[in-house]
N, C-alpha and C positions, 0 to 999 in steps of 0.2 A: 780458838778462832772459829767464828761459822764460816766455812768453807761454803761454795756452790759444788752440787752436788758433783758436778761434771769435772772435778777438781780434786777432788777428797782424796783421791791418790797421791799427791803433791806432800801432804803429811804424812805419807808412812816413808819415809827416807831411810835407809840402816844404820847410814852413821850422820852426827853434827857435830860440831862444834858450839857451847854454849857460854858465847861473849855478847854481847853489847854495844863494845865498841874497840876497832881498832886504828887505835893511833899508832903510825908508826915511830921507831926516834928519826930524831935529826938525819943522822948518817943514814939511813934505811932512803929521807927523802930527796936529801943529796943526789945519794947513785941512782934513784929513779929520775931527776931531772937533767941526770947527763947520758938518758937515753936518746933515741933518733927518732924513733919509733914507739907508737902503742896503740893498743886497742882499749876503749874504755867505755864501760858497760856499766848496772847495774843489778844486784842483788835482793832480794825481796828476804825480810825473814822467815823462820818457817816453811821456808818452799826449798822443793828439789831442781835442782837445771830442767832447763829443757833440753831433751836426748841428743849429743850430737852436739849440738850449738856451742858448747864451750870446748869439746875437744876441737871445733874449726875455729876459732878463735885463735885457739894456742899454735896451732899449726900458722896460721897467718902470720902470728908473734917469731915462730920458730925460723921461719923462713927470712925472714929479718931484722933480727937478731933485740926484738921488741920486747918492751913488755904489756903484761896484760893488767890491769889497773881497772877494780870491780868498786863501785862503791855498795857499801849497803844501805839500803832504804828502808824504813820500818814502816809498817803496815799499823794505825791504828784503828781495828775493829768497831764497829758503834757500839756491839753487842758486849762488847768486853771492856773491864776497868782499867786496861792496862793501859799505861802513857808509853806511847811508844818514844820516846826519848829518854824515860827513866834508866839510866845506864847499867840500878839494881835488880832490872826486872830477871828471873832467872827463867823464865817462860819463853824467853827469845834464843834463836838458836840460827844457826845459818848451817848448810851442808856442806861438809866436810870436803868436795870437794871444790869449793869457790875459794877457801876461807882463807887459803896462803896469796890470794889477790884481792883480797878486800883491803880498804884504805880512808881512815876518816879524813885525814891531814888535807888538807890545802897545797894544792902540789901546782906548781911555776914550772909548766913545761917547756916554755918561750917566755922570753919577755912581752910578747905578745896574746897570750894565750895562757890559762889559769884556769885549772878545777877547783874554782871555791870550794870553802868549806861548809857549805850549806845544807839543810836537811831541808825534804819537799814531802810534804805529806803525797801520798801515792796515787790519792782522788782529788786532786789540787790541778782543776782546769785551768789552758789558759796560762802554765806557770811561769815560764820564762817570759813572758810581757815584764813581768813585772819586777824581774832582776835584770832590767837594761844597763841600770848603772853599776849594781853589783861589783862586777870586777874592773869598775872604774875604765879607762881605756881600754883594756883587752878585751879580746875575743875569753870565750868560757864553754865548758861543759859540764852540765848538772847533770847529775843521776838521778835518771826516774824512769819510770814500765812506762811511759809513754815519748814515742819519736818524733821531737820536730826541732825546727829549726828557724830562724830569722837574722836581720840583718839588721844593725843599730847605727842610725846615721850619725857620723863624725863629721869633723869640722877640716879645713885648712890642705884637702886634696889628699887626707890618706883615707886609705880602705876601710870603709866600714868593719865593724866588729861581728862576728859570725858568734850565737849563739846558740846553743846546741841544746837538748835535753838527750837522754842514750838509746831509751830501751832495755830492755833489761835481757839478760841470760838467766834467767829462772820462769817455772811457767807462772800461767795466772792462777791466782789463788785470793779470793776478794771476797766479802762479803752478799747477801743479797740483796742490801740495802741496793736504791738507786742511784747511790754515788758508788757503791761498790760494782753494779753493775756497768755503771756509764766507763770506771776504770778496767773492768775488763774490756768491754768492745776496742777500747783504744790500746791496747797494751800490743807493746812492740817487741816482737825477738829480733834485737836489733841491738849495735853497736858504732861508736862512732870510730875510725883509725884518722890515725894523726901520724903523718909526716914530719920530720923538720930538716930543711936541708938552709943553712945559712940564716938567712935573715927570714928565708919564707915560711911559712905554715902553711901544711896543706891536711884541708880535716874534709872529711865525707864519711857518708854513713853506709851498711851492709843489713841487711836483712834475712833470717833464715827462714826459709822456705819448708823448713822440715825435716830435709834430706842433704842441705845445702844452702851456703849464700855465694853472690858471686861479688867480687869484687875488681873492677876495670876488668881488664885479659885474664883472670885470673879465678878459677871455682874454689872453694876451699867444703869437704864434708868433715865427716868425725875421722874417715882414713888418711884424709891431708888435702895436700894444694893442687893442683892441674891446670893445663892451659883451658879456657874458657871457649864458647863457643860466639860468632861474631854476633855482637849485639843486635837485637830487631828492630831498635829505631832510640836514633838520638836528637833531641829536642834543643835546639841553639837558642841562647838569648835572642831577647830582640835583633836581627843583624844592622837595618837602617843603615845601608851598603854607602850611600852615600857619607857615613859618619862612622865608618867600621874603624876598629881598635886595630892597626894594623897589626901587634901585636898577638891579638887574641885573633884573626885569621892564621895566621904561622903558628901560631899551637893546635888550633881546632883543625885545620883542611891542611897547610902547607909544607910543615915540617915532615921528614922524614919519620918521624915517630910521633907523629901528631896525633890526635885523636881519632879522628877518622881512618885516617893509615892504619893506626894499632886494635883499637876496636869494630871496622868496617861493619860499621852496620847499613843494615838490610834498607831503610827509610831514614830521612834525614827531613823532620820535620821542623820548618822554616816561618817565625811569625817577621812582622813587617819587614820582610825587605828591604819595600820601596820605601824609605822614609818620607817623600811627598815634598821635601823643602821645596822644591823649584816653584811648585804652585800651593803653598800649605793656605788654607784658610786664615790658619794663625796669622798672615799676614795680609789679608785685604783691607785692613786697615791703616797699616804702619806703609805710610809711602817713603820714607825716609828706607826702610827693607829694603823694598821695593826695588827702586832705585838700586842699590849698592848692589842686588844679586842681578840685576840686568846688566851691569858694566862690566863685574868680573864674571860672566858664564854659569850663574849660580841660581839663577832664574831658568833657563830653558830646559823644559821638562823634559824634549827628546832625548837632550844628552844625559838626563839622570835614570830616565828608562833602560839607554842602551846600557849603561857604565853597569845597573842593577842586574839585568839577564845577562851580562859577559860576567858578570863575579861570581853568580849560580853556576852558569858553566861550566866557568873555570874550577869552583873548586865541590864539584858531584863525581864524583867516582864514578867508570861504568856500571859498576855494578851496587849501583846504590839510586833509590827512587824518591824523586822529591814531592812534599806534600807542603803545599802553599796553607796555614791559616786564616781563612777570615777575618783580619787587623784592621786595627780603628788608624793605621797611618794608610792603610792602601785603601780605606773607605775617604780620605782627603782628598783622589786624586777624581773620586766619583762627584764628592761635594764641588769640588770646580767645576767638572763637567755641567751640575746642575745648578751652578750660580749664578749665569750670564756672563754676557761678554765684558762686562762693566771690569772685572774680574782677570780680565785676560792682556796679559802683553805681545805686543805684536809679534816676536819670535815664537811664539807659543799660539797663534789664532792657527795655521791649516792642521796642528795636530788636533786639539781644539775643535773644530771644525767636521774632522776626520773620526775624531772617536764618539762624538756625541752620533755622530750619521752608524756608526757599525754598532753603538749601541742600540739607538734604535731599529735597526735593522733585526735584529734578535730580540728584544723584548717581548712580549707578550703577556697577556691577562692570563692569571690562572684565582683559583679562587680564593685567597687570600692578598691578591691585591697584584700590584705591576713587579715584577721580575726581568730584571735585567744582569747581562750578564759583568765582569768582571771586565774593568779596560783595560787593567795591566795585561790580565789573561790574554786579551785582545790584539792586545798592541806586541804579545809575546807571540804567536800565532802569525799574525802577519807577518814578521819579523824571519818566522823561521825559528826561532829560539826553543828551546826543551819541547823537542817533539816529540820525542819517547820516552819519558821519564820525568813523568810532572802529572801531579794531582790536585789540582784546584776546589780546594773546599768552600763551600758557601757558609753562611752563615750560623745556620743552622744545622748544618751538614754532620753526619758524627763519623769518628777513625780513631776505632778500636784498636787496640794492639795488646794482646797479649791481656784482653781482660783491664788494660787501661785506656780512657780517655783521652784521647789526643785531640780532638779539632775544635777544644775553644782556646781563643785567645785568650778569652781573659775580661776583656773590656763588656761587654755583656753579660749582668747578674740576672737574675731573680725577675720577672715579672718588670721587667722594665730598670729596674734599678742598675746603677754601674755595678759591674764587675771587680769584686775583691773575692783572696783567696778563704775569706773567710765566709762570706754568703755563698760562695762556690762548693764549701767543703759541704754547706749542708743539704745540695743537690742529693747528700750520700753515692756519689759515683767515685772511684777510683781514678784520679785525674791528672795531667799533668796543663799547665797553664801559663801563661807568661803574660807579658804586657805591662806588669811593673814599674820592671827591670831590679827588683829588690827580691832577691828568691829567698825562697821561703818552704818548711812542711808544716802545713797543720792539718791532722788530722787523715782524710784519703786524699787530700789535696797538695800538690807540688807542682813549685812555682819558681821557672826558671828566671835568669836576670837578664842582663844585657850583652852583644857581641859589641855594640856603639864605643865609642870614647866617655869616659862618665862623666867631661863635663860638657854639654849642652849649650847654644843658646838659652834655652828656657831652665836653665837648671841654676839656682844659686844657692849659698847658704850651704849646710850640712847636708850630707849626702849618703843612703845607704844601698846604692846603686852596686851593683858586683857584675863581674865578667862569669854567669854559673851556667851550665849547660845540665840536662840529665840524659843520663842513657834510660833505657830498656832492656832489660836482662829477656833469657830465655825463658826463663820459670816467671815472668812476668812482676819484676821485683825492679823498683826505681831506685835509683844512684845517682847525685848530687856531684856535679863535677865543677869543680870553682878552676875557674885562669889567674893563677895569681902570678903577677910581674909578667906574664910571656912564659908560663910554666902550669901546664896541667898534675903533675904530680912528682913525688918527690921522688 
């Protein structure tokens, strides 16, 4: 194999193993499906671990009585004749220390969830698009040196399907072609763990950092487990307060072991809020809305202001700082302001009235055009509301954390174009994003879901909307945290 130079360590290993393939029997995949727990990762052939990484792994396993479940992956060289799938090849070898958790089988860890039996070439962008239907209704985990994840809309009001690719526990070791190159850049020391308690599935993913990955409250190195230190900042779905999953408040803020309680992190970065129904644009047209939110109290914007800064309130910890995103629903409440009166219902004309005048009162010319400021901001202010502990980002605004991207929404791409996590990724910034509501990793890009209810007026039809939050580790390392049923983890 040509190695990259920076690499070439990776093949002096002392000891391997020289199989091909391991299938386990029947019974072998039995007693792994009537685990609770595991961590599932992949293996590269030819390549040694990366240092560390698989002793914290096992300790994570150890600590919860888990197993650790590697697939192997074969590496096909351009430079070499070998097929990496030929089972005769005797050139292929995996180190000795992976090789009692490597596993070809197709393993049913849930009836909801399935490690197909599939082989993914290792330079194979883009892979999991395209095994959506693969394991049929279930959620899945492929093995491959590269980390992402996405969400496959289903039908009929159940949970979308969460598909995963791992990362791998061995290092990089690629060619210099350009696909061997583009598979190192993206190559992940990474794993996914998977929960099962009852009916739920709860999967997320860990990263090692070199010395360590963290995982929720929890550090794991090569010496073992430890309480973790409070998160730097955690990133909530869309909340859209007016439409919040009452559920997914009592696991994120309310519960005694909620997520907030258990991981307190430092910032608590919040995209739309305000969801804007009271005056959405969406409906300057439909007077039949109209109507129906004026009769039942669902049209007046003050009371969805107040209901939005008491739910912030209520659930910010003292010692936690809020940082508002720039969101295409709290840009709805500016689009009224500047649509005329035409637009406006009478319970809604002196606010109306009151925030276009305080808007213009701040305004001002700067050299790229009229700026104005924020009316929620505004109307929170006057209010009295988060007076010490509130960071309003503009648009263009940026919040760093820890070497990651924090202040896009999401809805704003590239030179104009909307916003997806995929023209986002190739900003090349380390990001987290939302706006979705279908979370997602591709690439340096991660992409929370929703705190909302997932079904919508405007939503119909299949659905891959998810309740997913991400933290902020200390070492500057993203963590994917899905609410499933009213349950952050297992």
């Amino acid at each position: 194999m040509a190695a990259r130079n920076s690499n070439r360590k990776v093949l002096a290993t002392p000891t391997h193993t020289q199989h091909t393939t391991f299938e386990r029997t029947d019974s072998d995949v039995r007693t792994i499906e009537r685990q609770e727990n595991f961590a599932v990762t992949c293996a590269q052939n030819n390549t040694a671990p990366i240092p560390g990484f698989l002793e914290a792994l096992k300790h994570w396993c150890d600590e919860r009585n888990g197993a650790l479940l590697i697939r192997p992956v074969r590496y096909k060289n351009p430079t070499s004749k070998r097929d990496p799938q030929d089972e005769r090849d005797e050139d292929y070898w995996w180190d000795s220390a992976v090789e009692p958790f490597l596993i070809d089988n197709e393993v049913r860890l849930h009836r909801e969830l399935v490690l197909p039996k599939t082989r993914i070439q290792v330079t194979s962008p883009s892979l999991t698009s395209r095994l959506d239907s693969r394991s049929k209704g279930a959620s899945a985990i492929y093995g491959h040196t590269r980390l992402s994840m996405h969400t496959v809309a289903t039908p009929h009001n159940k949970l979308p399907k969460i598909i995963y690719s791992t990362g791998a526990v061995t290092q990089k070791n690629y060619s210099t072609t350009l696909a061997g190159d583009l598979a190192e850049f993206h190559h992940s020391p990474s794993a996914v763990l998977v929960e099962l308690r009852g009916d739920r599935s709860h999967l997320r993913e860990v990263t090692w950092d070199g010395e360590a990955f963290y995982d929720l409250d929890r550090k794991y190195t090569a010496k073992g487990g430890e309480d973790a230190e409070r998160l730097l900042a955690l990133v909530t779905g869309d909340e859209h307060v007016w439409f919040h999953e009452p559920a997914v408040r009592r696991a994120t803020y309310d519960d005694l072991d909620s997520i907030v309680a258990t991981l307190r992190p430092e910032e608590l970065i919040r995209h739309d809020v305000l969801d804007c129904y009271s005056v959405s644009p969406h409906h300057f047209k439909r007077r039949l809305t109209r109507a129906v939110k004026t009769i039942t109290g669902w049209g007046n914007l003050e009371r969805e202001l107040e209901d939005t800064l008491r739910f912030i309130e209520a659930t910010t910890p003292d010692t936690a700082t809020n940082v508002f995103a720039a969101s295409n629903h709290h840009d709805h409440l500016t689009q009224w302001l500047q649509s005329g009166e035409q637009h406006v219902e009478p319970e809604n004309l002196k606010l109306y009235h009151w925030l276009n005048y305080k808007m213009l009162e701040q305004a001002t010319w700067t050299d790229s055009g009229v700026y104005y400021p924020s009316p929620l901001r505004l109307f929170a202010e006057e209010r009295g509301y988060l007076t010490h502990n509130a960071k309003w980002l503009g648009p263009d605004d940026s919040h760093v954390v820890a070497g990651v991207e924090l202040g896009m929404h999401g809805h704003l791409g590239p030179d104009g174009a909307r916003g997806s996590i995929r023209n986002l990724s190739r900003v090349g910034l380390r990001s987290v994003i939302a706006h979705r509501h279908s979370p997602g990793i591709f690439e340096g890009t991660y992409q929370v879901g929703t705190s909302s209810r997932l079904r919508l007026e405007y939503t119909s039809g299949p659905s891959s909307w998810l309740h997913t939050h991400a933290g902020i580790h200390r070492n500057g390392r993203r963590q994917m945290i899905h609410v499933i049923d009213g349950a952050w983890r297992g």
